[in-house]
Structure formats: C-alpha cells, structure tokens
C-alpha positions in Angstrom: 32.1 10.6 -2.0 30.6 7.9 -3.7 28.3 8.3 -6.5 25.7 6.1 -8.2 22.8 6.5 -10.3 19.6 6.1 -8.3 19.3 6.1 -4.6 16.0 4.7 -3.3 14.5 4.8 0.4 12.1 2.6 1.3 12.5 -1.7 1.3 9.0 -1.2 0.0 7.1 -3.0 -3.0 7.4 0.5 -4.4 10.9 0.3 -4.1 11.0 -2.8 -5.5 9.5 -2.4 -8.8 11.1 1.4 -9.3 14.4 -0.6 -8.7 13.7 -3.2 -11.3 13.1 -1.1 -14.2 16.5 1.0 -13.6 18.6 -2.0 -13.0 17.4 -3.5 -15.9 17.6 -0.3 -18.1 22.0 -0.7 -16.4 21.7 2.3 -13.9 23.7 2.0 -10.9 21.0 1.7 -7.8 20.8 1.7 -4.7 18.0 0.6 -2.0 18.0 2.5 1.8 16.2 0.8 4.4 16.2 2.3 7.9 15.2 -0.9 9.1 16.9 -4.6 9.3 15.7 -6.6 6.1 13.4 -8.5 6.2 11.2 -6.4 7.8 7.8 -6.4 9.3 5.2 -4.1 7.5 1.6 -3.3 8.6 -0.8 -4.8 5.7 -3.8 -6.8 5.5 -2.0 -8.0 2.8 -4.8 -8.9 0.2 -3.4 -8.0 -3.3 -5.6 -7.1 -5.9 -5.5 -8.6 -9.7 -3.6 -6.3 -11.2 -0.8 -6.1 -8.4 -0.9 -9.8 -9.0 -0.2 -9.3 -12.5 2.3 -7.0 -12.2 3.9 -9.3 -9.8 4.3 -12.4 -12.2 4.8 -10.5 -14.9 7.5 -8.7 -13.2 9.0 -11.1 -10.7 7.9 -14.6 -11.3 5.9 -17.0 -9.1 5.6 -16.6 -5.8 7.7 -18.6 -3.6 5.3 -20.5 -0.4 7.9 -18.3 2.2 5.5 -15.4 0.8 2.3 -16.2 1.7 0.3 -16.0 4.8 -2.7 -19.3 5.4 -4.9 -18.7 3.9 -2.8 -18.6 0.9 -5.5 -16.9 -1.5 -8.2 -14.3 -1.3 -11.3 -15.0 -4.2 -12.9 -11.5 -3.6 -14.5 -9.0 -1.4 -17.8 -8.8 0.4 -19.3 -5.4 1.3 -21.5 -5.6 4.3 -23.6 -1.9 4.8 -25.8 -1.0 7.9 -28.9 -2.7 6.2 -27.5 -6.3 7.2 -27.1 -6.5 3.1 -24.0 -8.5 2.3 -22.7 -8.0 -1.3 -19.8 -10.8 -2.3 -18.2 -9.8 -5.4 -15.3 -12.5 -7.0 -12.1 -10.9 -8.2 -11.8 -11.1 -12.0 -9.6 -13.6 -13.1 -9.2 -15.9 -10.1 -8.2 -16.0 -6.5 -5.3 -13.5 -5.5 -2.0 -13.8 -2.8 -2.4 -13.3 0.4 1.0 -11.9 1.3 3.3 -12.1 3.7 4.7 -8.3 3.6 7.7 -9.0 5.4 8.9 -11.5 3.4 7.5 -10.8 0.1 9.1 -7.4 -0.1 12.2 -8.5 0.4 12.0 -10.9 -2.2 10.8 -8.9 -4.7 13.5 -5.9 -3.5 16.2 -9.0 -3.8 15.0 -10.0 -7.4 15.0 -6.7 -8.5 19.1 -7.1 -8.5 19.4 -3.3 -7.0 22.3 -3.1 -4.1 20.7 -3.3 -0.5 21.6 -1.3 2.3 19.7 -2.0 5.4 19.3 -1.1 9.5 20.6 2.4 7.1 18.6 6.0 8.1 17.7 8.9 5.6 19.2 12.0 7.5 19.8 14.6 5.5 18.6 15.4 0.9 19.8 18.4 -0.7 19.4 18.7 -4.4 21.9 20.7 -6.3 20.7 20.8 -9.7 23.0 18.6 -11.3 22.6 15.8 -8.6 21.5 15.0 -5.1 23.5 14.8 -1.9 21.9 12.1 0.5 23.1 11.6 4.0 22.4 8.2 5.4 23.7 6.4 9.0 24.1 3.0 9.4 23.0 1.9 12.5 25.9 2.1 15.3 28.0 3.8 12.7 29.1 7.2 11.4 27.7 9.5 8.7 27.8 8.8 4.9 27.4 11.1 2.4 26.4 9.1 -1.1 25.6 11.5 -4.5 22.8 10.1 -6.7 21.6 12.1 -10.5 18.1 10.6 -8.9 16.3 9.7 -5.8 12.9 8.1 -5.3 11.1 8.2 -2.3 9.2 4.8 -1.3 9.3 4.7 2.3 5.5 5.1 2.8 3.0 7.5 4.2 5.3 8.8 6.6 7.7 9.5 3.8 11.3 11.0 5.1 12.1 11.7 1.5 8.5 13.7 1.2 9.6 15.6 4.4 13.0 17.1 3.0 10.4 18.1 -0.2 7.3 19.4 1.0 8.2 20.1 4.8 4.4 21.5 5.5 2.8 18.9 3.6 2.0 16.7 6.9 0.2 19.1 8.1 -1.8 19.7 5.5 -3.9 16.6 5.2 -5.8 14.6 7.0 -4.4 11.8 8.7 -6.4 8.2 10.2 -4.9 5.4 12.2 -5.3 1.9 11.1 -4.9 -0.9 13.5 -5.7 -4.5 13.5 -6.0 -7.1 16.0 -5.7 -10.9 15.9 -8.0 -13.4 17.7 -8.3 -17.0 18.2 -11.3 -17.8 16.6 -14.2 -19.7 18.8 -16.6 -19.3 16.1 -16.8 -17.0 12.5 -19.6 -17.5 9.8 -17.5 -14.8 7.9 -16.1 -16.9 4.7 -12.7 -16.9 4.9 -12.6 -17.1 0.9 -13.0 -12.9 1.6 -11.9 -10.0 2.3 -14.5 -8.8 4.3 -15.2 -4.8 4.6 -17.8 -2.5 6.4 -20.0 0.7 5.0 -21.0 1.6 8.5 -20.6 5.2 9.4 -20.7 3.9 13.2 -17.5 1.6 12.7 -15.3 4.5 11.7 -13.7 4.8 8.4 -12.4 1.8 7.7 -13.4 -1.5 9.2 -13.1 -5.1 7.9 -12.2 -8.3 8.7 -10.5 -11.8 7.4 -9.0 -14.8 8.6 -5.1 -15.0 8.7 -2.7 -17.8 10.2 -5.6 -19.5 11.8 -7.0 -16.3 13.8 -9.3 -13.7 12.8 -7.8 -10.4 12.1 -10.6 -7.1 13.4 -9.4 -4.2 11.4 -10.7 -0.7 12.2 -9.8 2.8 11.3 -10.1 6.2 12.2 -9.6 9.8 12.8 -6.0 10.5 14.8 -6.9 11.1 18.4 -9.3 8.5 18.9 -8.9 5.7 21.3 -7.9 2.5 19.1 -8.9 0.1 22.1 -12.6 1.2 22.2 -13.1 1.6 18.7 -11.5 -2.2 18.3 -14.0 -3.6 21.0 -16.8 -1.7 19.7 -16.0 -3.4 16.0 -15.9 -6.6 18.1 -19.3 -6.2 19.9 -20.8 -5.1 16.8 -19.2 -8.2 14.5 -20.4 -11.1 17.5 -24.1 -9.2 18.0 -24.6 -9.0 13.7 -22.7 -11.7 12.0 -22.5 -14.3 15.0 -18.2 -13.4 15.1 -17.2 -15.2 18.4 -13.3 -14.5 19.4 -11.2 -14.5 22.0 -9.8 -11.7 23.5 -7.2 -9.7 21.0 -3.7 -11.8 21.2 -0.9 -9.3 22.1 0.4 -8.9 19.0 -1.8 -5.6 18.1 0.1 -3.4 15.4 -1.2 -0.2 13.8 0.1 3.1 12.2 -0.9 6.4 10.6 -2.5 6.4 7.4 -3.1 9.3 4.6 -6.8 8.2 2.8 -7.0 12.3 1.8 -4.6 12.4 -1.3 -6.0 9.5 -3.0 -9.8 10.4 -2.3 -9.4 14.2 -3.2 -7.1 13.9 -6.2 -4.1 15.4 -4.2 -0.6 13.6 -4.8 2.4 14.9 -4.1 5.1 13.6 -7.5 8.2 15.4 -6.0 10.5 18.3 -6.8 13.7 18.3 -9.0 15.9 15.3 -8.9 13.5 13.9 -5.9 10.4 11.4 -7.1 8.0 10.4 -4.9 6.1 7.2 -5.6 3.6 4.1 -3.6 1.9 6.1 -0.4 4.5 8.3 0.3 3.3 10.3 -2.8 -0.7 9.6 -1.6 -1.4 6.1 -3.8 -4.3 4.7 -1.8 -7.1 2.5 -3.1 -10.0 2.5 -1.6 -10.6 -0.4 0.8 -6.9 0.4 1.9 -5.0 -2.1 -0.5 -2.0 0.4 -1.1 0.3 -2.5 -2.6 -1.1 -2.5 -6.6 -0.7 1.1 -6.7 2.6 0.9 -5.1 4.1 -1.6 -7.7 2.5 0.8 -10.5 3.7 4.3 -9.7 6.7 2.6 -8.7 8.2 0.8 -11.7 6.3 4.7 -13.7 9.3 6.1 -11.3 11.9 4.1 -12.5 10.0 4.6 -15.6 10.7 8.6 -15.9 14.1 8.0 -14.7 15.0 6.1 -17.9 12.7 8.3 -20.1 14.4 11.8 -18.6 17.5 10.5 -19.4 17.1 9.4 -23.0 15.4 12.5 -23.8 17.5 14.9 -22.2 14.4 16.3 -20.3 13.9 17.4 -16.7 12.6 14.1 -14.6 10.0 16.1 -12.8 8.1 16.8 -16.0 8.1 13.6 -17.3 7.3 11.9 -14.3 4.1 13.7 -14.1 3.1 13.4 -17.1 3.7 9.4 -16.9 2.0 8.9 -13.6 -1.6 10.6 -14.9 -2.8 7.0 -15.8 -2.2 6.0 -12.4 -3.8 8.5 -10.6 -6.8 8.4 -12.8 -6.7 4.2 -11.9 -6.3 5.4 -8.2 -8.8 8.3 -8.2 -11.6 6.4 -9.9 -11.5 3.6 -6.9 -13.1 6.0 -4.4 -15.4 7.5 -7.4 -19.0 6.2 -6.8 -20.3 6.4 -10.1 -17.2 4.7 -11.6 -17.4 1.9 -8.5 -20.9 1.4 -9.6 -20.7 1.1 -13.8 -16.8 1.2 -14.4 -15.5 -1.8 -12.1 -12.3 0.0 -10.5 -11.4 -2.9 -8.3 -11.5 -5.3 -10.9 -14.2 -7.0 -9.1 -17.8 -7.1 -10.8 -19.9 -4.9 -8.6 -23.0 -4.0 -11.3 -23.5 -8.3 -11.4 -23.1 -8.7 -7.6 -25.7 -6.0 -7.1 -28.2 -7.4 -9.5 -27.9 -10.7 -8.3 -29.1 -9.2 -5.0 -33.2 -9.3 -4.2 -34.7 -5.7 -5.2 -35.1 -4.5 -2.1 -32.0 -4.9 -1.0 -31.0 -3.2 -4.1 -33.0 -0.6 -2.8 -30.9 -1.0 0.3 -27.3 -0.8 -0.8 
C-alpha cells in the first residue's frame, strides 16, 4: 500500500491552495478528482478582492485561458423591491471574472501537488495513526492509498464530509442554484456589475450579469421547487422592471444543490481526527453566493494546520479549529446586517453607496 503525506479530494480552488502550502512546506500530496481535469464547475464566477489577492499573491497573474468576457467585474449593484438600485465599486479595482474550469486547474497545476483525475472517493477510515482512503479510477480496480492527513474540498456535497458526519445532510437546509444563459436582444443592466436581488418574491438568491456575450438569469431556491418557473418568473420580472429583453434560455442550463445554512447560522463542520474539512464542503459561504474567496482561505488555513500539527506535535483537529476562527468570523460577518451596514464585509463601500443615494430612498433600502 502506498503511503503519502496528504491526500486531498476535490480539484477545487480549496484544493488548490491547501495543496500549495504543504507542498511547499515538502509534504508528499496528493490531489483526487472524481472527475476528468479540467473540469466544468457551476460558478458565477465573480471573485471578490481578497480572493483576488490571495490569488496573485499565491499563484501569480492570471493567464487570458482563465477568464470568461467580460474579463473584469468593478462591483456589485443591489436592486430591492422599492425599484432602488444601490452600485457599490469593489475596493481596490475591478476583479476576475473566472473561468472555473480552467482556472482551477491551473491553480491545482501550480500548486506542484501530484494529480489524480476521472479517480472516485469510495471508502475513509481513520485509524489513529493514519488514514486508509479507497479510491477507483475510472474503468479500473480498487486502490487503497494511506495518508497521516486528508482534506476534504470537494464541495457542498462533500464525499469526505459523508464518511465524517454521515447525518449531517440531513441536518441543514439545502437550496438549488441554477442559471440560465440568453442571447441578449436588449439589457440596460451594466455589464461592469454583478447584479443581485433583495426581493422576497424572486426566491433566495437572484441576480444577473453578462458572460461570453449572453446574459446569465441566476435564481435560487428552496429544494423541491420547480427551477423552470422560478427562472421564467425572474425573467418576466427582469424585462417588466429593468427593460431586460432575452431570448429564450440557450440549452446549456446547469444548476446544483447549495448549503447557505452553515455560513448564515455560524454552523461549520472542521472535521474529525486526521479528516479536515475546508471551502463549502465544511459550510464557507459568502453571502451573495461567491464561495471561491473563502474557499482559497480556509483552504491554504488547512494546509496551514497540517504543517502547524506537525511541528508542534499536536492533534490536527485542535489546531485547525483554532486557525480557522478568523475565517469564520470573515464569513459570518458577510450575512451580518449590522456589520454589512458599518463594517464593509464584502470589501465593497456600502455606508458611501447608501449615502450617495436621495433620502428617501435611504428611507427605502
């Protein structure tokens, strides 16, 4: 049986940046992706500033293969029920508008960890001392791999979280997320934004921006709602308010499950033992549903507590927990009102957007 340092699951950004810090701190590591590489991932793919940062800091420049058209995002404009419309520019500067499938990979490739794609999680057993992982190739036989670590990034569907915390889906509240792309016959909606909707009627999430020269109609909500109808409804209500004229959705809908609950209630799941859990597969969620800055973060903390447990002879659980608090507190505060109001969470200046607003719409928002 072979044996390595770290094994992570996931070809996520998550992955990406746990990977990075133990490679470069010389442990052995090892990334599982269930699917081929590179792979397509669900995202609206807006980063915000300090995922940028992290990202050049981290990785370098961004190479052009990355980046979706537009290539940068200058902020986000809230729109509420009123009609108001709030644009708020990101501190420091436009951000990426990423391409996920390819700018995972390159980040996972940079990170120097070994790759094993179209490779499944299919069975995790910690024994103390180290972890057994089970993993198939696809077409091919079993493998059984020993790790001292693992680190569970494969998202909000986690397969490492479901060896851990078995119950734990059932537990929380889950939400689909879907968007659907149009060619555009007319949009007032400024491009230059990521545009999102307070609107109790349009579900929880809704929003909208442009992307590869169509118009992507975002909308979220509750599992067991009918994503077609909610979608034409956020259609209806974007041509009848804002002037949004599209053609019919192209074919090329996509959408999956989503867990908002952990991040909004303060209720992550870190892992057990030897097994980390890190990005959304341990409940990282900002609020407008940009999952990639908190992904990178309480990634490269994993990787982080790795290093740490191991210099310091203590158990990785404890340390990991204690590490990630500044995260979670980063996280928490995005879906605090008072702190969105006077503390800037999302790095993008709310209080001065507000104010430059007339006084009754003020009143409004």
């Amino acid at each position: 049986m072979r044996s390595v340092d770290v094994i992570i699951v996931g070809g996520s950004l998550a992955a990406a940046a746990a990977a990075k810090r133990l490679v470069d701190a010389g442990l052995e590591t090892v990334i599982v992706e269930k699917q081929e590489l590179p792979r397509h991932k669900i995202c609206s793919g807006i980063l915000s500033p300090r995922g940028y940062r992290f990202l050049l800091e981290n990785f370098g420049p961004l190479p052009a293969q990355t980046l979706h058209d537009p290539t940068s995002c200058r902020g986000v404009t809230f729109h509420f029920p009123s009609m108001v419309s709030m644009p708020m520019d990101f501190f420091g500067g436009t951000v990426p508008h990423l391409h996920r499938k390819f700018s995972d990979y390159w980040a996972i490739q940079r990170s120097g960890a070994e790759i094993m794609d179209k490779t499944a999680l299919v069975g995790l057993e910690d024994h103390g001392q180290h972890v057994e992982v089970t993993i198939r190739p696809k077409g091919g036989d079993m493998i059984k791999l020993r790790a001292r670590y693992v680190i569970g990034a494969d998202g909000p569907s986690s397969a490492v979280r479901k060896f851990v915390y078995p119950e734990y889906t059932k537990q929380i509240p889950w939400f689909f997320v879907g968007q659907k792309f149009h060619e555009i016959i007319d949009c007032p909606l400024d491009e230059d934004y990521f545009h999102f909707w307070f609107h109790p009627k349009l579900g929880h999430y809704t929003w909208s921006h442009a992307r590869d020269g169509r118009q992507i109609v975002g909308v979220g909500f509750k599992q067991g709602d009918n994503f077609k109808s909610r979608h034409e409804y956020v259609q209806s209500y974007l041509e009848d308010k804002h002037g949004v004229k599209l053609k019919p959705a192209d074919p090329d809908k996509e959408g999956c499950a989503e867990n908002f609950g952990p991040s909004l209630v303060n209720r992550y799941v870190f892992g057990k033992g030897n097994v980390l859990l890190t990005g959304q597969g341990a409940g990282f969620l900002n609020m407008i549903g940009e999952g990639m800055s908190c992904a990178l973060h309480s990634g490269a903390i994993s990787g982080e507590a790795i290093i740490e447990s191991i210099c310091r002879n203590k158990p990785v659980e404890e340390v990991y927990r204690h590490m990630i608090v500044s995260e979670v507190r980063h996280t928490t505060d995005q879906w605090n009102p008072l702190m969105i109001a006077f503390g800037r969470p999302h790095e993008a200046d709310f209080p001065a957007a507000l104010m430059a607003l007339p006084i009754r719409d003020r009143a409004k928002v």
